[in-house]
C-alpha positions in Angstrom: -10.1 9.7 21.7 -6.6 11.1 21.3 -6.4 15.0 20.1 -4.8 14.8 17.0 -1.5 16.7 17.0 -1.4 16.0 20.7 1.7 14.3 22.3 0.3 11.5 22.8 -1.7 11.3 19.3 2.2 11.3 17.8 3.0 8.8 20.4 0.3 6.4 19.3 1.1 7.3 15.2 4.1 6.3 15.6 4.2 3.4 17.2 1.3 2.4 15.1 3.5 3.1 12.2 6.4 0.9 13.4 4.6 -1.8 13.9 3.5 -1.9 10.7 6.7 -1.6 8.7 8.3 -4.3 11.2 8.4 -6.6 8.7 12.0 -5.1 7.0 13.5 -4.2 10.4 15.5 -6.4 13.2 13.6 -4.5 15.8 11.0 -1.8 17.2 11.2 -0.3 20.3 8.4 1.4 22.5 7.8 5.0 21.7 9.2 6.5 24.3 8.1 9.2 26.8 9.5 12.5 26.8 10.2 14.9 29.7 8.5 17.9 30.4 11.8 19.9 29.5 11.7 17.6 26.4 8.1 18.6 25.3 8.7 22.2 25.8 12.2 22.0 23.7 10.9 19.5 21.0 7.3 20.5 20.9 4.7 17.9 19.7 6.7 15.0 18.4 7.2 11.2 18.8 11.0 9.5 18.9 11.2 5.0 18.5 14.4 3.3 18.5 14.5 0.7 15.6 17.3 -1.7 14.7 17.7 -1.8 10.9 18.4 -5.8 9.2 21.7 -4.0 8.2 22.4 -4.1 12.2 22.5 -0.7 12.7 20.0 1.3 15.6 18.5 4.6 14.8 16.0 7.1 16.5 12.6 7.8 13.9 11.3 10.5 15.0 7.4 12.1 13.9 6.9 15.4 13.9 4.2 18.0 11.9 6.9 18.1 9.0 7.3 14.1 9.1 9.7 11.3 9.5 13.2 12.4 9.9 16.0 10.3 11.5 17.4 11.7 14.8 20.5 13.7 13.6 19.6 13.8 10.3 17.7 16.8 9.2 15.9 15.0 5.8 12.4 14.9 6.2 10.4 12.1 4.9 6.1 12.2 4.4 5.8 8.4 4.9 8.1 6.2 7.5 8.0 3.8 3.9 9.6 6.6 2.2 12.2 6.6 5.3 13.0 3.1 5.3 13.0 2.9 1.6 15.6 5.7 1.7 17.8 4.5 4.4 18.0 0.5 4.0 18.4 -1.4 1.3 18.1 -4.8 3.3 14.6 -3.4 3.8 13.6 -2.6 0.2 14.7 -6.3 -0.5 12.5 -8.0 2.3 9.8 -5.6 1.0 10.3 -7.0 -2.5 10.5 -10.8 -1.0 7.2 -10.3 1.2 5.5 -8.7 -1.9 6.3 -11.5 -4.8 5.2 -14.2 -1.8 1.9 -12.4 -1.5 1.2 -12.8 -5.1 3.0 -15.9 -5.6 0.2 -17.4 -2.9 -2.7 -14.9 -5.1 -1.3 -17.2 -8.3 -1.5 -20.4 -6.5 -4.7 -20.0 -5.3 -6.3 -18.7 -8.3 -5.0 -21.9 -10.2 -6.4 -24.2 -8.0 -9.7 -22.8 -8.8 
């Protein structure tokens, strides 16, 4: 088991994460692994590339505060609430995915 607020316990958070929100992005790196001069600067943290559907790459990175976008100091408590607030092609395949789900609930329930 993984110490939580361990390196590797925001390593693993992460990437768990971003692989579940993949669904509204073009692409999600590997977590990657920091330094030792990196840990000691950054302190317990997690960074993953992601390519947004707008075709744009940024750096999430998971700290104790939250999800923030490298360079961009606004913290977020969910990486939902990240994308949400960043990507608007995103919110749209969100919206898609969600009305298919049900649309599939309805369907099913009228067959029965």
């Amino acid at each position: 088991m993984v110490e939580p607020g361990s390196f590797d316990w925001y390593r693993e958070e992460l990437q768990r994460a971003a692989d579940e929100h993949v669904f509204g992005v073009a692409t999600v790196g590997r977590v990657r692994e920091y330094t030792e001069d990196e840990k000691e600067i950054l302190g317990p943290s997690a960074e993953v590339p992601v390519k947004l559907l707008e075709g744009n790459s940024i750096i999430v990175r998971l700290t104790q505060q939250g999800y923030s976008v490298v360079g961009n100091s606004r913290l977020y408590t969910t990486l939902d609430h990240l994308f949400r607030a960043i990507s608007p092609k995103w919110n749209e395949k969100r919206e898609e995915d969600l009305i298919a789900m049900l649309d599939k609930i309805v369907a099913a329930n009228d067959r029965d």
